[in-house]
N, C-alpha and C positions, 0 to 999 in steps of 0.2 A: 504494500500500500504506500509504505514513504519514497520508494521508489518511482511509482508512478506519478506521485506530487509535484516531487523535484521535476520529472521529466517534462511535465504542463507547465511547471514554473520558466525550464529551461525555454520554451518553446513561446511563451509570452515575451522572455525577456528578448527574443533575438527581433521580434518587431514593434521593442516598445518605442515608444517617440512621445514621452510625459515629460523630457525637458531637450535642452539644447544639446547634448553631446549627440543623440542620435543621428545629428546630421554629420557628423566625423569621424564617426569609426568606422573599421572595417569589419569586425565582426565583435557582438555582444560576447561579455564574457560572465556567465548565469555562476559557473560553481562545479565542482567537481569532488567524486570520493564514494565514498561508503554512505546508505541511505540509514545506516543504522550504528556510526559511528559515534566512539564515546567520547573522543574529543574535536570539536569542531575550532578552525583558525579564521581569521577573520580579518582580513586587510585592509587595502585603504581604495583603492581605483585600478585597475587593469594598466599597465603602460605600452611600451612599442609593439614585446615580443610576445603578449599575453592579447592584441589586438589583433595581432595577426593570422593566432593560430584558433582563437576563441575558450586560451584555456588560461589558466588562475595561475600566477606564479612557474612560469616556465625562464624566464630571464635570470640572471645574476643572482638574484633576488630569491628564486625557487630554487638556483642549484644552494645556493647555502642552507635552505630550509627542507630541502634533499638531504645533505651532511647531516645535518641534525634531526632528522628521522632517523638516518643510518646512527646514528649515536644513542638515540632511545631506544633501537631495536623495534620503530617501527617503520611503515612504509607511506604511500601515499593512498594505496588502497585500503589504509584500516582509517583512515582519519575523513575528515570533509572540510573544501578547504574554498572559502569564499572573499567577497570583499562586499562594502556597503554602496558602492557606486559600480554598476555594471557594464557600464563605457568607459571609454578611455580617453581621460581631459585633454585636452589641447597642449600640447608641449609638455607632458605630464602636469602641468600645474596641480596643486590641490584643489579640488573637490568642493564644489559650493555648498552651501545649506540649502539650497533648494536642491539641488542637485542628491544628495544624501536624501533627503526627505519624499524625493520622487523614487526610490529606490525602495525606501523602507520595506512597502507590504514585502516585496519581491523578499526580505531577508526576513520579516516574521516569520513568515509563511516557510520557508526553509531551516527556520531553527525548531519551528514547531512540528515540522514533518521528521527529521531528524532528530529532534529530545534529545540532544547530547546533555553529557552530564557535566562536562567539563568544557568550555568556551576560551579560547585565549583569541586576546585581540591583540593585532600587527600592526603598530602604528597609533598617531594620538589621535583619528579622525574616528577611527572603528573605537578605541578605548572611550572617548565623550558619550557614547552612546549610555554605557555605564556610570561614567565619573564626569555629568557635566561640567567644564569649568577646570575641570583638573589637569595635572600636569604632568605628562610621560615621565620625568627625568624623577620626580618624586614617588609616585606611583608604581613604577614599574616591579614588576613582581609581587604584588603584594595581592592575595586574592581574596577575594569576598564570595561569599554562597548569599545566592539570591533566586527564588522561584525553585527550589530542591537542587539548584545545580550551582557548581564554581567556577569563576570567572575570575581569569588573571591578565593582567596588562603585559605586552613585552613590549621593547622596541621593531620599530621595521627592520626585515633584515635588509634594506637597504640604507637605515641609518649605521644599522652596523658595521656595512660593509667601507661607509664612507666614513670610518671612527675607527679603523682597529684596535686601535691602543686602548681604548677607555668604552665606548659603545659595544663594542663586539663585545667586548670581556663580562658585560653587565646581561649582554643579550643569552651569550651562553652560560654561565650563573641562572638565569632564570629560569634556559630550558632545560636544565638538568631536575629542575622543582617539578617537572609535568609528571611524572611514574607515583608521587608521593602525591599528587593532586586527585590523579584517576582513583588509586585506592580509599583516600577519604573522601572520594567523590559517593562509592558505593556503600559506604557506612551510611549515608547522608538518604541515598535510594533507601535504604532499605528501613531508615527509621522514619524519613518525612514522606514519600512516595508510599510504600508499601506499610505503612503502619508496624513496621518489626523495631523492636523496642531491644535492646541486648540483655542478659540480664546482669543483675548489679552483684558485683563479685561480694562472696561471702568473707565475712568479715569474723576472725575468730579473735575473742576475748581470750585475754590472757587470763590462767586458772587462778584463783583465788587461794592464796595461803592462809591455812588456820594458825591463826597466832597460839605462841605457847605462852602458858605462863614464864616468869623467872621465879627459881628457885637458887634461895639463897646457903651456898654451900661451904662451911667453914671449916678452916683446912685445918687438921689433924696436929694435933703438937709433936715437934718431933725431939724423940729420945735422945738423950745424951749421948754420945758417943765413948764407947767401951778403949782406954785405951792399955792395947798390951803389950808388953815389952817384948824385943826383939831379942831371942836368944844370939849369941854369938857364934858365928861360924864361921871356921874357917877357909881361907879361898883356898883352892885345888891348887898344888904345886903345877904348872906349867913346865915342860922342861921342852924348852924351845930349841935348842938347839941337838939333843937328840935326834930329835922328828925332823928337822934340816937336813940332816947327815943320811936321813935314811930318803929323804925324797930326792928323785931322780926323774927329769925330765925325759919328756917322750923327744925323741929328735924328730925335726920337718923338715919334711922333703922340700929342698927350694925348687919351682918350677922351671923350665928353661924353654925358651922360647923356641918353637922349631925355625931351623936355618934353612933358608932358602937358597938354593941352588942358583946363582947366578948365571946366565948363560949369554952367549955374546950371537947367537945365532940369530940372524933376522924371522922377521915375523913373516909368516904362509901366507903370500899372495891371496889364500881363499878369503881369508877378512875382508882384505882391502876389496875383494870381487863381493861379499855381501854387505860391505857398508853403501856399496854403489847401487846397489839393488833397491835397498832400507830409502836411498835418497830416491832414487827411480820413482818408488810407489808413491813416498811423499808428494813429492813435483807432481802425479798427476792425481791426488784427490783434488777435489773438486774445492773452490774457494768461493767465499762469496764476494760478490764483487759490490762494487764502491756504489753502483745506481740500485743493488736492490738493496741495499742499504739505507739508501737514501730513498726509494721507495715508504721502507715501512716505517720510516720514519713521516714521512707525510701522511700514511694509512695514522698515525700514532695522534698526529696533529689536526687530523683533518677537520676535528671540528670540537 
């Protein structure tokens, strides 16, 4: 059913004409993705390469937000990926309020077909629609649940792209919050949407000690001490040097080193033939070399 929505939505929007841009584009760009997608992206206007071909985010712009699917593990077929103005402004400019506002139903009507649970908006033109008044550079990341679903602000990835240093950095920081937003997005389904309540973890009281009395115990007088005198004894003669005379050490064996046989005779050609071998094998295993190196070092970075 949300499929066939969007498809009548699609097919509205390619000959609509409710404001001026319909007279400059080359082809309408409605939205694309999954009709039953849990997280929906949300842009700002279609530009050159997305005018062209009538799809969302295909330029510069989409390969970065490519990369960072690939980094969430997900793709473009699990998500739904639109923008609030469905033409493409004149020299890209931004996006009128009349212009946005002739758009609207086209995007209620797509967010209610699709029920995502989780909304991120690209850009401060899609983010106002939430945060009238507000301010990307403030806002960004910071999400709100509103109508059973969550909805978090990013930057464009095309201000990213034009900010490395500082924009980008903040862009990615924020998409790495989306995996943490889906799961408490379904907490959210299933206590506001589906009335399921969790239950409230049991709570064990600590056991109660019976107090003792004190008993007052008073200590034992103690007995004199007996004292008795020490007979005298005499100490045992020692005769130390007897027992000297009669002990005799064990003798020990000193160890000796075994002697090595020195020889002046040159070393067997066969060595020298298997250390050339040993180097042979080495030389041809396999090395890696400097580009796939540098490969996975960009798979590493890429987003």
């Amino acid at each position: 059913m949300s499929a066939e929505v969007l498809a009548q939505i699609a097919k509205e929007v390619a000959v609509c004409t409710k404001c001026e841009l319909c007279k400059g584009r080359t082809k309408a760009v409605p939205g694309e993705g999954s009709a039953n997608a849990t997280v929906m992206f949300i842009g700002e206007a279609p530009g050159y390469h997305e005018d062209q071909q009538g799809r969302p985010f295909i330029g510069p712009s989409g390969q970065l937000l490519d990369r960072m699917f690939k980094a969430l593990k997900m793709t473009r077929q699990d998500v739904y990926i639109g923008n609030v103005v469905k033409c493409r402004p004149p020299q890209n400019r931004d996006p009128k309020p009349e212009e946005i506002e002739a758009c609207k139903p086209y995007l209620d009507r797509q967010i209610a077909a699709i029920n995502p649970r989780v909304i991120v908006t690209l850009g401060r033109f899609s983010m106002a629609r939430w945060w009238p008044g507000g301010r990307i550079s403030q806002l960004h990341g910071q999400a709100k649940t509103e109508g059973g679903r969550i909805i978090m602000p990013m930057f464009h990835p095309a201000a990213a792209l034009r900010d490395q240093e500082r924009t980008y950095q903040m862009f990615r920081e924020d998409a790495f919050t989306i995996p943490a937003l889906i799961e408490k997005s379904e907490e959210i389904a299933r206590t506001e949407l589906w009335g399921f309540v969790p239950a409230e973890p049991e709570i064990i009281e600590p056991e109660k000690t019976i107090p003792v009395e004190k008993v007052k115990v008073t200590p034992a007088k103690a007995e004199k001490p007996v004292r008795v005198k020490a007979a005298a004894v005499a100490p045992p003669e020692i005769k130390v040097a007897e027992e000297m005379a009669e002990y005799q050490p064990t003798p020990v064996m000193e160890e000796t080193a075994p002697v090595l046989a020195v020889t002046t005779e040159e070393v067997p050609e066969i060595v020298q033939v298997e250390n050339k071998e040993e180097n042979a094998v080495k030389a041809a295993r396999p090395r890696k070399k400097k580009e796939d190196v540098k490969s996975i070092a960009e798979q590493l970075t890429m987003f």
